[in-house]
Every structure is written in C-alpha cells, then in structure tokens.
C-alpha positions, 0 to 999 in steps of 0.5 A: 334316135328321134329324126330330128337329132340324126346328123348332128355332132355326136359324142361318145358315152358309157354307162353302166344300165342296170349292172350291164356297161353300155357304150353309145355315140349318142347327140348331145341334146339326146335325153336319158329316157330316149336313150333308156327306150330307143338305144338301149330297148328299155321300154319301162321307162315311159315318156310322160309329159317331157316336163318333169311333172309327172314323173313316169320316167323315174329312174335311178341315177347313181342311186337317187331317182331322177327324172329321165326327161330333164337329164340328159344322156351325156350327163349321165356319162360315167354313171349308174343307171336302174331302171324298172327292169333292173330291179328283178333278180334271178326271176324274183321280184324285188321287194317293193315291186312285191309291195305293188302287186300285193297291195295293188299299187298300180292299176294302168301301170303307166306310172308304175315304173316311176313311182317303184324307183321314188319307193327305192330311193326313199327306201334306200334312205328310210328304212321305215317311213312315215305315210306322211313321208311317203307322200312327200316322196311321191308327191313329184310322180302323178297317178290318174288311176288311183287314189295314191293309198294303195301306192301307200300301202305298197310303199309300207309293205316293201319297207316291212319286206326290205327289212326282212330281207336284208340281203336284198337291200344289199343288192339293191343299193349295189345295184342302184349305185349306193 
C-alpha cells in the first residue's frame, strides 16, 4: 500500500481474482491496480499514466475490460477480477496470448497486458471481428512500439483460434466473469 494511504479508515473487501477468492482490508481511496500489484502480487497489470489514457492497466471486471486505474478496489467489492495472469490454463497459453506471440503482437510488452484483455473482451463479444472493429476496441490502449497491425493481426489470429477451440471460449468467459 502506497505510504500515503497508511493510516486511514479502512474497509473490508472480497474479490474473486482470476477464479481465486481474495479478502483485504484495504483504504477507500486504494485503486484496483494498486491492489492487483501490491496486495495480491499481480505484477502484469502495469501502472501507465494513472489517467485512463493508455490503457496498460486493462483488466477484466466481471468480464468487461476496465481501466484499473480509474476503479477503485472497493468498487470492485464482490466482483470478478482477470488479469493477464489469469488468462493461461493448465500451462497452455490462452488463445489470444498464442495470437500475440505468433503474429508479434508486442515488442516492449509494457502494453501487452492491457491490449490481451481489450482483445478478450472484444472477442467475448464478436467472435469474428472486423479490422476496423478491432481498432476501435484498442483505440483506448496506446503502444509506443508498434505500429498496432501486427496487434491487428494477433487479434485476427485469436478470433480464428477461439473459434477452433470452443472449449476455451468456454473457460475463458467463466473465468472472466461472463
């Protein structure tokens, strides 16, 4: 918990982080992604600009993607929490982190996370989606590194995986609350 929040009222909240049911007192102006990273030692949610502008704190909040920074951790009582972490399964990637390493979808990775958990929610939504689509669903997560097609691309290459594997669309919308 950051020092500046030590020592103030505190409340009681349980939350369900990637299938594992987490309990924390926690301050009432403590943000999700600080929770994510310092209570439960989630590290792939990554701290960005704090602003809602970049997007690399993406994660899934009873299945939509939210931005972790403008959430805060009790809000988030009684919910469903995914994160990059939650996503591999039994040591197998996910689909859509499969998508990203194929089609080199990430080059620093600082943005990686959040842009994995747009894809799983756009996915969740479309199975199939347009390249137009896809760039409106990214168009809240920013990427220094890349010129966002091959981000594209790997988007493209999970719908076709997911749509192979339905077994794993199954499991991954348990898992991400829908």
């Amino acid at each position: 918990m950051p020092p500046i929040l030590r020592g103030l009222m505190t409340k009681d909240i349980s939350i369900t982080v990637n299938g594992t049911a987490r309990r924390a007192q926690v301050e009432p102006r403590l943000l999700l992604v600080h929770y994510l990273r310092e209570a439960a030692g989630l590290t792939g949610t990554h701290i960005g600009c704090e602003t809602s502008l970049c997007g690399a704190c993406t994660v899934l909040l009873n299945g939509h993607a939210v931005k972790s920074c403008t959430v805060l951790a009790v809000q988030a009582d009684g919910g469903r929490v995914m994160t990059v972490e939650g996503l591999a399964r039994d040591g197998q990637l996910h689909a859509i982190q499969e998508g990203f390493w194929e089609e080199h979808g990430l080059q620093c990775g600082y943005c990686t996370p959040g842009m994995i958990l747009c894809a799983h929610d756009l996915l969740d939504r479309i199975a199939q989606p347009s390249e137009q689509q896809i760039r409106e669903n990214i168009s809240g997560n920013l990427c220094r590194c890349t010129g966002y097609q091959h981000i594209v691309n790997a988007v493209k290459s999970a719908s076709h995986k997911l749509a192979r594997k339905p077994a794993q669309r199954k499991a991954a919308r348990a898992a991400g609350g829908r």
